[in-house]
TORFITI-442911 format. One record per residue (C-alpha): residue in one letter; residue number from 0; z, y, x. Coordinates in steps of 0.001 Angstrom, whole numbers, plus 524288, in hexadecimal, padded with zeros to 5 digits. Last residue first. Example, Ala and Ser with C-alpha at 12.3 -4.5 7.8 and 13.67 -1.06 7.14 Angstrom:
<kekes>
keke type: S; seq: 1; up: 81BE4; north: 7FBDC; east: 83566 .
keke type: A; seq: 0; up: 81E78; north: 7EE6C; east: 8300C .
</kekes>
This chain:
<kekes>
keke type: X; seq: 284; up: D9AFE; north: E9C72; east: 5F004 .
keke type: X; seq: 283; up: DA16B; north: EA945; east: 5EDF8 .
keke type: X; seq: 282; up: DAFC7; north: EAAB2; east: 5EAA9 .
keke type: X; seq: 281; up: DB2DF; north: EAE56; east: 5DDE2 .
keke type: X; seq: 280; up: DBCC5; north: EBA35; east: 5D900 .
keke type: X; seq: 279; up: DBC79; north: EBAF3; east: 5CA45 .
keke type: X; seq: 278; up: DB302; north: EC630; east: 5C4BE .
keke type: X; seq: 277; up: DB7B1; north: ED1DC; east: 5BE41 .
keke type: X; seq: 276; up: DADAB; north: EDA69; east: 5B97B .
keke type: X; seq: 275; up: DACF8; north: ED88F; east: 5A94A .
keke type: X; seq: 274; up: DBD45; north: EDADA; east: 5AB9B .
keke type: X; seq: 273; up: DBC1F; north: EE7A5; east: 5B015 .
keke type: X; seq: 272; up: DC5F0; north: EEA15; east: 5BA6D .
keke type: X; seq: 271; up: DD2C4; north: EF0E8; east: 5B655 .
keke type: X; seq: 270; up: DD020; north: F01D0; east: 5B6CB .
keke type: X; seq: 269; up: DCE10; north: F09AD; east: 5C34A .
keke type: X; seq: 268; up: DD66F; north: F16F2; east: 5C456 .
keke type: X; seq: 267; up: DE25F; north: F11A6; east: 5CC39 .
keke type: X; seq: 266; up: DDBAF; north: F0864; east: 5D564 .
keke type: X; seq: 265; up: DD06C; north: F13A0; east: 5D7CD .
keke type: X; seq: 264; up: DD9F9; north: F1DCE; east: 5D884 .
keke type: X; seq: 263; up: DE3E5; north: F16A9; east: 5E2A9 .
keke type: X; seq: 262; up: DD876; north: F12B4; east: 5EC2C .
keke type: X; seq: 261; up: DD2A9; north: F2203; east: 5EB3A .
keke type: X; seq: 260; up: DE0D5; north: F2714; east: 5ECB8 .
keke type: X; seq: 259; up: DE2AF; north: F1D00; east: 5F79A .
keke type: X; seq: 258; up: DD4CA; north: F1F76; east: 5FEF2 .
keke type: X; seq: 257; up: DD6C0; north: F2FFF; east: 5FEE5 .
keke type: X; seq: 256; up: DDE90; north: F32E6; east: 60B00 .
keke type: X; seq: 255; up: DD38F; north: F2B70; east: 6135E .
keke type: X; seq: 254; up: DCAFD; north: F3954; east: 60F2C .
keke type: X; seq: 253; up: DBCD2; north: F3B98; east: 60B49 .
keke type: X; seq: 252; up: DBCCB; north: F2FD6; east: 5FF85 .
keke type: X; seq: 251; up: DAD7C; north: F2B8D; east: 5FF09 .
keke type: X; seq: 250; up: DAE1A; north: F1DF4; east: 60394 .
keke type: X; seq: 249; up: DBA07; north: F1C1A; east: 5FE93 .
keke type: X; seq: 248; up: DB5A0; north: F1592; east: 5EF7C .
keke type: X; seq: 247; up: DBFA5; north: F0CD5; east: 5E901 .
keke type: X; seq: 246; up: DBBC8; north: F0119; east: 5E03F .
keke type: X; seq: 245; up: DC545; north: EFB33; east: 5D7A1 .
keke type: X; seq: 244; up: DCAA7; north: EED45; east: 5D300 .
keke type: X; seq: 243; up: DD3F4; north: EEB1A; east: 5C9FE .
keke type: X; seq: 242; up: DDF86; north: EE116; east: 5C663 .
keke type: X; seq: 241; up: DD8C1; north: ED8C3; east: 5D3C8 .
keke type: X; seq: 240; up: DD4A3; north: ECB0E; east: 5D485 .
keke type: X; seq: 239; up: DCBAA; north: ECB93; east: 5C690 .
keke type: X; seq: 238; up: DC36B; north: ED51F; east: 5CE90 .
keke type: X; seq: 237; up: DBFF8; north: ECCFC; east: 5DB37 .
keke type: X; seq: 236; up: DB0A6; north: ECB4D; east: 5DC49 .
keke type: X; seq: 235; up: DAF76; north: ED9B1; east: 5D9BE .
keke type: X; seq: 234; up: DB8E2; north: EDD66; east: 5E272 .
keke type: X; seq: 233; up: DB374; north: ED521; east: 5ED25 .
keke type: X; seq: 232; up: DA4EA; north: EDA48; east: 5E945 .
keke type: X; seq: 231; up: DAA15; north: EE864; east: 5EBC7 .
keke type: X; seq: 230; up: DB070; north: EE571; east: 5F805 .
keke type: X; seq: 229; up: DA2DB; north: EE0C3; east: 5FD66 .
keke type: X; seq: 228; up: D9B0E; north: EEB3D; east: 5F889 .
keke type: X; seq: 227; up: DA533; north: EF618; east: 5FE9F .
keke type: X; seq: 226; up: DA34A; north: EED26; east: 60CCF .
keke type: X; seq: 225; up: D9421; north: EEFB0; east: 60B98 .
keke type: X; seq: 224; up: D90ED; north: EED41; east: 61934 .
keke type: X; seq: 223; up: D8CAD; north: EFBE7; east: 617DB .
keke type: X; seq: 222; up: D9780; north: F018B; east: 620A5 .
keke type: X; seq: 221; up: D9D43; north: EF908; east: 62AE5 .
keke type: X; seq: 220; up: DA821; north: EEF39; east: 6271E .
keke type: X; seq: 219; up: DB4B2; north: EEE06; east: 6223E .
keke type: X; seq: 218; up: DB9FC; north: EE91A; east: 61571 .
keke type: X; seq: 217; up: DC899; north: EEBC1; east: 61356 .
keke type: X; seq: 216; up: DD02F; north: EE378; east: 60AD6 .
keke type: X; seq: 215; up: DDE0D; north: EE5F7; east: 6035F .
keke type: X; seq: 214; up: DE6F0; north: EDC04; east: 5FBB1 .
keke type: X; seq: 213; up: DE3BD; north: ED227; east: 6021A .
keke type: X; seq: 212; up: DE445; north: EC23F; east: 5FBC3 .
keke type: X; seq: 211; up: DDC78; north: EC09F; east: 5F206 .
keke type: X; seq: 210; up: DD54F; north: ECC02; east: 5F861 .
keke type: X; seq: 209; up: DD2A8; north: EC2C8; east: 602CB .
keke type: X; seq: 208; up: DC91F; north: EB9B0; east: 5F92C .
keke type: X; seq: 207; up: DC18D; north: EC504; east: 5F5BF .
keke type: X; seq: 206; up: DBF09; north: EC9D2; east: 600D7 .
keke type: X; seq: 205; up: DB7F7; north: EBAEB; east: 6057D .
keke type: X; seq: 204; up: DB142; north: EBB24; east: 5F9BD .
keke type: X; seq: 203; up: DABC8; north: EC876; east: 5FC74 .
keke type: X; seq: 202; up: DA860; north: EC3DF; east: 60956 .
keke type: X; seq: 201; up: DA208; north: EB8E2; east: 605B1 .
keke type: X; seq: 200; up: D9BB4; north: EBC8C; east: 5FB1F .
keke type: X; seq: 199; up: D94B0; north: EC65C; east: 60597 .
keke type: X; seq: 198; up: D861A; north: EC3E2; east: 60326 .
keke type: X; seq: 197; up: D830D; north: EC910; east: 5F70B .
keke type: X; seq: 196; up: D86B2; north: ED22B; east: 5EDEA .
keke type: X; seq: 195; up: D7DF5; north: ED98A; east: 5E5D4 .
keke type: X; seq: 194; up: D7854; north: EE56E; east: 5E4AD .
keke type: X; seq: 193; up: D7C09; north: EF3C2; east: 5DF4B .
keke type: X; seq: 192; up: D8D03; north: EEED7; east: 5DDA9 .
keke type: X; seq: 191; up: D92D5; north: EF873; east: 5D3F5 .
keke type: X; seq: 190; up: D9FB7; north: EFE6C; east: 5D84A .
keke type: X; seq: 189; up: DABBB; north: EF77A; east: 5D5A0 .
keke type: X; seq: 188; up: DB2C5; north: EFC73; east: 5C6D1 .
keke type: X; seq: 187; up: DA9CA; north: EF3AF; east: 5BF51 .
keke type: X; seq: 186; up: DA7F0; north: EF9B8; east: 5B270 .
keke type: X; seq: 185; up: DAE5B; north: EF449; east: 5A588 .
keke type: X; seq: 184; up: DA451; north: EF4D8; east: 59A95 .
keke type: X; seq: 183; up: DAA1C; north: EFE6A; east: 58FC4 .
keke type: X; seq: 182; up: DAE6A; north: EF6B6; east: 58353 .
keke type: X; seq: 181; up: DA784; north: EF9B2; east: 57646 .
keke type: X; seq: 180; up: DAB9F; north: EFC65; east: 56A39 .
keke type: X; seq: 179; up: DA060; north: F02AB; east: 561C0 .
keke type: X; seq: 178; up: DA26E; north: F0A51; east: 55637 .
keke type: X; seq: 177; up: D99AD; north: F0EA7; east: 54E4D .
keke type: X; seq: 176; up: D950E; north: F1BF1; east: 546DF .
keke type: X; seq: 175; up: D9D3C; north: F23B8; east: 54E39 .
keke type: X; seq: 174; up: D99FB; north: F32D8; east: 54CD2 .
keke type: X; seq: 173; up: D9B49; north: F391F; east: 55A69 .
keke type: X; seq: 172; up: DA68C; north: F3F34; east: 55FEF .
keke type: X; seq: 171; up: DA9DC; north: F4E4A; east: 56091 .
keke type: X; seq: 170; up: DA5E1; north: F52F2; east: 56D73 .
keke type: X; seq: 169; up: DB1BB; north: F5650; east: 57704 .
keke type: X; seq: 168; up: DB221; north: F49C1; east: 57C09 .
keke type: X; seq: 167; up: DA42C; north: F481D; east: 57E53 .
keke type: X; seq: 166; up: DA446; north: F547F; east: 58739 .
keke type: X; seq: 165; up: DAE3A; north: F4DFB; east: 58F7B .
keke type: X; seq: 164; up: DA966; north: F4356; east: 58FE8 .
keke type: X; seq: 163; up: D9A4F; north: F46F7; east: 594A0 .
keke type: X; seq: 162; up: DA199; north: F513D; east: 59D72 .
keke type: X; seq: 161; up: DA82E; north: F43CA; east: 5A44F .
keke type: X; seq: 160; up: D9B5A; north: F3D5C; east: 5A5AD .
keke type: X; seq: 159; up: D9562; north: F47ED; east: 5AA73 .
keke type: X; seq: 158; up: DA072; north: F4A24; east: 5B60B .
keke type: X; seq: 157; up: D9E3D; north: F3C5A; east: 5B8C4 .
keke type: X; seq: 156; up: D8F95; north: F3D48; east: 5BA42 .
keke type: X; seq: 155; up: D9136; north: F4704; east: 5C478 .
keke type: X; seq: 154; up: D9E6C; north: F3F45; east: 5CCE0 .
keke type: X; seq: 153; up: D932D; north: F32FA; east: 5CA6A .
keke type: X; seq: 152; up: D87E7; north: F3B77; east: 5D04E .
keke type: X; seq: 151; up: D9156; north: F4079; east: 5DC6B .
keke type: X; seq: 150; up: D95D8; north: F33A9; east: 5DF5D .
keke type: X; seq: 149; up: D86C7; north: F2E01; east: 5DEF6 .
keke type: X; seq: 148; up: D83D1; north: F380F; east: 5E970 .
keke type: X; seq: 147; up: D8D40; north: F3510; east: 5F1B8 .
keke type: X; seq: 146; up: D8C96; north: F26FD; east: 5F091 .
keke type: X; seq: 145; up: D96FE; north: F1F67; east: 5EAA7 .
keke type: X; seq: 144; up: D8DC3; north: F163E; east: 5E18E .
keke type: X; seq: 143; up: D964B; north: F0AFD; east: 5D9BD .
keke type: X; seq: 142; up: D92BA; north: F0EA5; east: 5CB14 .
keke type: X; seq: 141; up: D89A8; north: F1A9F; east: 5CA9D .
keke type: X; seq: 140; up: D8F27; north: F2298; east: 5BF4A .
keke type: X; seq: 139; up: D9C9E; north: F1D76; east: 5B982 .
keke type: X; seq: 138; up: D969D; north: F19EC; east: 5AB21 .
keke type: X; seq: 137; up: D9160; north: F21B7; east: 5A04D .
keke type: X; seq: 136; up: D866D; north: F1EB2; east: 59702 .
keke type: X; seq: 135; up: D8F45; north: F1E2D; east: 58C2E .
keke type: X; seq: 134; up: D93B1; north: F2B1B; east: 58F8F .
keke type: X; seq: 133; up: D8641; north: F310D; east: 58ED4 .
keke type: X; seq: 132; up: D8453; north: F2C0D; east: 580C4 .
keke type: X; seq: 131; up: D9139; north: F3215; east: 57D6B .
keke type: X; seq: 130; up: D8DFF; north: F3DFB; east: 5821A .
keke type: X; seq: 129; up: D81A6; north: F3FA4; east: 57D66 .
keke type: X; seq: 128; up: D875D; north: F3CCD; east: 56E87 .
keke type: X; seq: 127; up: D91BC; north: F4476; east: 57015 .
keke type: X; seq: 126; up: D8791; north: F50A4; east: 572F1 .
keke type: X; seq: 125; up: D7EDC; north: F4BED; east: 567D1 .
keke type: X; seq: 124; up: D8BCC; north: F4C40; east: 55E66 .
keke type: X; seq: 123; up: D90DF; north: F5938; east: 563EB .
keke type: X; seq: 122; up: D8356; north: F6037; east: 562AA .
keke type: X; seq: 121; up: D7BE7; north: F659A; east: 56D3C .
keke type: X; seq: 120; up: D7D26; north: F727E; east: 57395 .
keke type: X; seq: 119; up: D8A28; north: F6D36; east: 57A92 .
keke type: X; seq: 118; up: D8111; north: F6615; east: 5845A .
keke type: X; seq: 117; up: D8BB2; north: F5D75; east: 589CE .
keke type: X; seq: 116; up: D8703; north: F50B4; east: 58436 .
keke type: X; seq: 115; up: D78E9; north: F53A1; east: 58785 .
keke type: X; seq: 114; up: D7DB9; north: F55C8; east: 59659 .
keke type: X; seq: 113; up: D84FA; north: F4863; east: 593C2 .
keke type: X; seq: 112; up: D7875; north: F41FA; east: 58E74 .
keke type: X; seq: 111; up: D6E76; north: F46E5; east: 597FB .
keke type: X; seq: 110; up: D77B4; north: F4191; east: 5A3D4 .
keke type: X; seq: 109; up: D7AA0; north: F35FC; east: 59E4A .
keke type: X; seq: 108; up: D6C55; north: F324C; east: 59D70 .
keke type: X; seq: 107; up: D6B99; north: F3770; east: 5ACBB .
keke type: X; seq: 106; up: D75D9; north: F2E03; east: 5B039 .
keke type: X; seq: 105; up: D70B9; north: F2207; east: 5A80B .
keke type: X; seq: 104; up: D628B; north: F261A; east: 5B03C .
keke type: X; seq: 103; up: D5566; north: F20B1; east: 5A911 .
keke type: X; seq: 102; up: D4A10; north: F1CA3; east: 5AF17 .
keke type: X; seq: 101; up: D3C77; north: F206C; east: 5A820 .
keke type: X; seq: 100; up: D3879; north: F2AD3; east: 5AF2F .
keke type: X; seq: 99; up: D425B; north: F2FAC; east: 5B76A .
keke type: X; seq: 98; up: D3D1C; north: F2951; east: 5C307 .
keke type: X; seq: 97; up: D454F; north: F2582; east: 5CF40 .
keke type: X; seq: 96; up: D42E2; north: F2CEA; east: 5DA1B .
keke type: X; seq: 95; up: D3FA1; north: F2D1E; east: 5E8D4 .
keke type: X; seq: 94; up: D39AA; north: F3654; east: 5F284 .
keke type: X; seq: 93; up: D3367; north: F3787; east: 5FEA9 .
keke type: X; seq: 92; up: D28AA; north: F2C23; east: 600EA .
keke type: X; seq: 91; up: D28BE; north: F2A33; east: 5F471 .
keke type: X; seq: 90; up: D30B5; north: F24E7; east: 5E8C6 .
keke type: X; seq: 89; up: D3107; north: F24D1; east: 5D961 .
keke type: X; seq: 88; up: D3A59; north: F1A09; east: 5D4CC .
keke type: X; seq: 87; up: D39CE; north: F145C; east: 5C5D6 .
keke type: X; seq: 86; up: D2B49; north: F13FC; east: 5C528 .
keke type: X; seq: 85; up: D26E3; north: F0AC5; east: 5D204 .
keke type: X; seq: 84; up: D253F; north: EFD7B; east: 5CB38 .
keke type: X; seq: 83; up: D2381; north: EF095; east: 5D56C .
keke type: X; seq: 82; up: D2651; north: EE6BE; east: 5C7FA .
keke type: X; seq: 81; up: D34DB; north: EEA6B; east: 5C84F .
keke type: X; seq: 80; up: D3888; north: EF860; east: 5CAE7 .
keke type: X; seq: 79; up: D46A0; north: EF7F9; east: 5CAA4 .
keke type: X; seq: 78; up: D4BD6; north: EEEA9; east: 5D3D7 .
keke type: X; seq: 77; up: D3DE1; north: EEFA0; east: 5DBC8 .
keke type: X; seq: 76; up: D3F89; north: EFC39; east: 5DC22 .
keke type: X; seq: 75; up: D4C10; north: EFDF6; east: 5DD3E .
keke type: X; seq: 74; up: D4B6F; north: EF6B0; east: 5E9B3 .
keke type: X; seq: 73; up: D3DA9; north: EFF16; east: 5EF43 .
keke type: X; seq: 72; up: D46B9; north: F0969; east: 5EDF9 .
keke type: X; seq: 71; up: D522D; north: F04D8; east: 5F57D .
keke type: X; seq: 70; up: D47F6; north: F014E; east: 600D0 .
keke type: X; seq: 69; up: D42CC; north: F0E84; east: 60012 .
keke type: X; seq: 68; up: D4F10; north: F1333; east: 6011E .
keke type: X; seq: 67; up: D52BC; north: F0D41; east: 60CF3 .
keke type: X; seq: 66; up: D4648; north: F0E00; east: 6147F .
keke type: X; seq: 65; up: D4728; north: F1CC1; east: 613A1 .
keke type: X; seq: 64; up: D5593; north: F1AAD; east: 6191D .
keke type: X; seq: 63; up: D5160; north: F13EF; east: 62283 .
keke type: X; seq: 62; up: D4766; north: F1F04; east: 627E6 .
keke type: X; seq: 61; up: D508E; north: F2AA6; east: 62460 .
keke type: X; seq: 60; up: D5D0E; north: F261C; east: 62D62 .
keke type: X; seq: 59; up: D688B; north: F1F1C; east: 62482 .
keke type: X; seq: 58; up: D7537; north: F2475; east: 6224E .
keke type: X; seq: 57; up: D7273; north: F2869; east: 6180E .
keke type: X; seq: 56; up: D6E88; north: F1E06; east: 60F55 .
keke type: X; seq: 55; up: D6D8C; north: F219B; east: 6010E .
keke type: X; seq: 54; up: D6EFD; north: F3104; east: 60180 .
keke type: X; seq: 53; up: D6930; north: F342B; east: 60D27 .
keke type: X; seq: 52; up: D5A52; north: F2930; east: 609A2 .
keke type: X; seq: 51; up: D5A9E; north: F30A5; east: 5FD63 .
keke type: X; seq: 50; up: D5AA1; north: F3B73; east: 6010B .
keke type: X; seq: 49; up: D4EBB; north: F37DC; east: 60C34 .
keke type: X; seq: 48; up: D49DE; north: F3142; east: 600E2 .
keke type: X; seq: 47; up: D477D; north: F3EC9; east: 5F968 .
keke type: X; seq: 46; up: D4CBA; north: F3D8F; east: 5EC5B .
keke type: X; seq: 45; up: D41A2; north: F3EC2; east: 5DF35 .
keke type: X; seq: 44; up: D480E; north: F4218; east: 5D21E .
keke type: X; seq: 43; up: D43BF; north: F3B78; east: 5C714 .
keke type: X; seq: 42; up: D519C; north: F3144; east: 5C5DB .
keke type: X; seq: 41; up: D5BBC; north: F3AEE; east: 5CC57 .
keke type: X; seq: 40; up: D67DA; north: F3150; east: 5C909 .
keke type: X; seq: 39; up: D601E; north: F248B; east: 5C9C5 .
keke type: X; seq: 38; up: D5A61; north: F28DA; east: 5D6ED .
keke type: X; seq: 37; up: D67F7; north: F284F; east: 5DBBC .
keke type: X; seq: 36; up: D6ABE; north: F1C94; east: 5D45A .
keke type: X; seq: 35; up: D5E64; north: F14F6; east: 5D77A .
keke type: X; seq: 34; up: D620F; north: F18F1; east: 5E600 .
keke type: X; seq: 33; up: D700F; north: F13CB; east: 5E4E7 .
keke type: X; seq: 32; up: D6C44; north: F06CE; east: 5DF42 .
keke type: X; seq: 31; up: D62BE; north: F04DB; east: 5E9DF .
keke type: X; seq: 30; up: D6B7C; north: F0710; east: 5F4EC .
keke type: X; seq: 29; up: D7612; north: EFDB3; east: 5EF6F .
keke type: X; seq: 28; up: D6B91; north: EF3E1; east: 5EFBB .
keke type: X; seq: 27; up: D645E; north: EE7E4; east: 5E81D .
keke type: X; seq: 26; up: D68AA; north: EF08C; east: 5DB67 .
keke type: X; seq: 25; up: D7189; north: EE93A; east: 5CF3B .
keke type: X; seq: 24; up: D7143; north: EEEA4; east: 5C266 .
keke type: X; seq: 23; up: D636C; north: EED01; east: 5BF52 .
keke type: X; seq: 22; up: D5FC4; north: EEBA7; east: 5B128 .
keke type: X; seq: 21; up: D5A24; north: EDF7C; east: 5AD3F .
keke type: X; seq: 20; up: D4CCF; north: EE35C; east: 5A86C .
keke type: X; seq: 19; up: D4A20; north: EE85F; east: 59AA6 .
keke type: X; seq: 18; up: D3FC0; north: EF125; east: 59B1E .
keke type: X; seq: 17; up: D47BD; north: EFE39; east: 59A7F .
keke type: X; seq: 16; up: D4EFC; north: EF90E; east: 5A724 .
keke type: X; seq: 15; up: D5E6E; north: EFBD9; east: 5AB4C .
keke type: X; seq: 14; up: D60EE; north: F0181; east: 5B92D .
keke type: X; seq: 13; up: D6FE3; north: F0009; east: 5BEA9 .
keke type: X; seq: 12; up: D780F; north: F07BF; east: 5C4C0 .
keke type: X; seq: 11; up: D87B6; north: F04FC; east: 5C076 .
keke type: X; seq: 10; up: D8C9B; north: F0EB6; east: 5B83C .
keke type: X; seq: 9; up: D83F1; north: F1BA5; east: 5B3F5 .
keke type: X; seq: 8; up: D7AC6; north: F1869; east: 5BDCF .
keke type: X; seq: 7; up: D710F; north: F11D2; east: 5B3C5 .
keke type: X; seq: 6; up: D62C8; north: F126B; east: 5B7EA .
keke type: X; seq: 5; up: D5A46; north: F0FB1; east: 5ABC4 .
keke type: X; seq: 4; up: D4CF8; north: F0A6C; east: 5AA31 .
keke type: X; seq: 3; up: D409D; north: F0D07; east: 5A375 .
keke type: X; seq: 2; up: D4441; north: F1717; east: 59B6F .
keke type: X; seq: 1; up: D3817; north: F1B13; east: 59396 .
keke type: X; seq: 0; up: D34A3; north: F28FB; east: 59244 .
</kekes>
């Protein structure tokens, strides 16, 4: 069958078109990029909405969170579905899905080829060969999510990934018939942005301008006044300021104990900042 289109979660999420259309890297909401990814990574397999309602927003009662998602669905849809076309989602009253006909998975092609890679029934050469083709698809598995859920697929993925090595290691290499130098594409080390920035230039310029100046600032504020969003776009406006810039995740760290090792890892393990990324600090007009 036909692929019609591909969702890529292997990296940064994106969805690239059989027909030629620009392919969409950017979603209108940070809700709607982490539904096409769940549904991405169980494409044919129909979710209840009331799950899907708990694991997106939880702490939302049944009849807003219904609204919710069918709001996010009706966005893909028209991000994805131009022309008022219904064949990439399958949804009804109960359930949702995303088809598995004709939309490809990066993740699920990597998949195939690393379990035909380890498959010692096969030749060395065909093994290598899966292997190698599943390694080039490779890339840190669902760029900037932190959800439960999404933690547990990348820790899964991971442990692939690092069999797929492993086990290409230990094969005898494949015939070279021409070399190719290439150099690997820097990645950003922030957490990919789902939509775009607007509305607070201000502020971030404004952040910006007292880290000049400060060596250490605190954003406060309720939850889900996107504070994280905010700091992100101020290091991403202010690269070429800074030796390197990293991103540190506490959210999830169960004891106050564990902040400095976390802080010290990240600063110790992170390499320079890419220099395709770096931007010079300018102030909004």
């Amino acid at each position: 069958m036909t692929t019609r289109c591909e969702v890529r979660v292997l990296g940064q999420i994106a969805v690239t078109f059989a027909d030629g259309r620009e392919p969409v890297m950017k979603f209108r909401t940070q809700k709607a990029a982490l539904l096409l990814t769940y549904l991405a990574l169980h494409a044919g397999k129909a979710h209840a909405r009331e799950f899907l309602i708990e694991l997106l927003w939880p702490e939302v009662d049944t009849a807003v969170g219904r609204n919710n998602l069918s709001t996010t669905l009706s966005i893909l849809r028209r991000q994805l579905e131009p022309g008022g076309g219904k064949d990439l989602f399958i949804a009804n009253h109960t359930t949702v899905q995303l088809s598995a006909e004709g939309v490809g998975v990066d993740a699920r092609r990597f998949e195939v080829l690393v379990k035909r890679g380890l498959h010692t029934r096969l030749a060395s050469a065909e093994r290598q060969e899966a292997l190698q083709e599943a390694l080039a698809l490779w890339a840190p598995p669902l760029a900037g999510i932190y959800d439960d859920w999404a933690l547990d697929e990348q820790a899964r993925l991971e442990a692939l990934a690092d069999q797929a090595r492993e086990a290409s290691e230990s094969l005898p290499e494949l015939a070279v018939t021409e070399t190719v130098t290439t150099t690997p594409a820097a990645a950003d080390p922030l957490p990919v942005a789902f939509s775009r920035f607007l509305g607070r230039e201000k502020e971030r310029d404004a952040i910006g301008e007292l880290l000049q100046t400060t060596r250490l600032i605190t954003l406060l504020g309720p939850g889900g006044v996107a504070k994280t969003r905010l700091a992100l776009e101020v290091a991403r406006a202010s690269y070429d300021a800074f030796a390197r810039t990293v991103f540190a995740s506490l959210a999830e760290l169960p004891l106050p104990s564990l902040i400095v090792p976390t802080l010290r890892r990240a600063l110790t393990d992170a390499p320079p900042p890419p220099t395709r990324w770096r931007s010079s600090w300018r102030r909004s007009t």
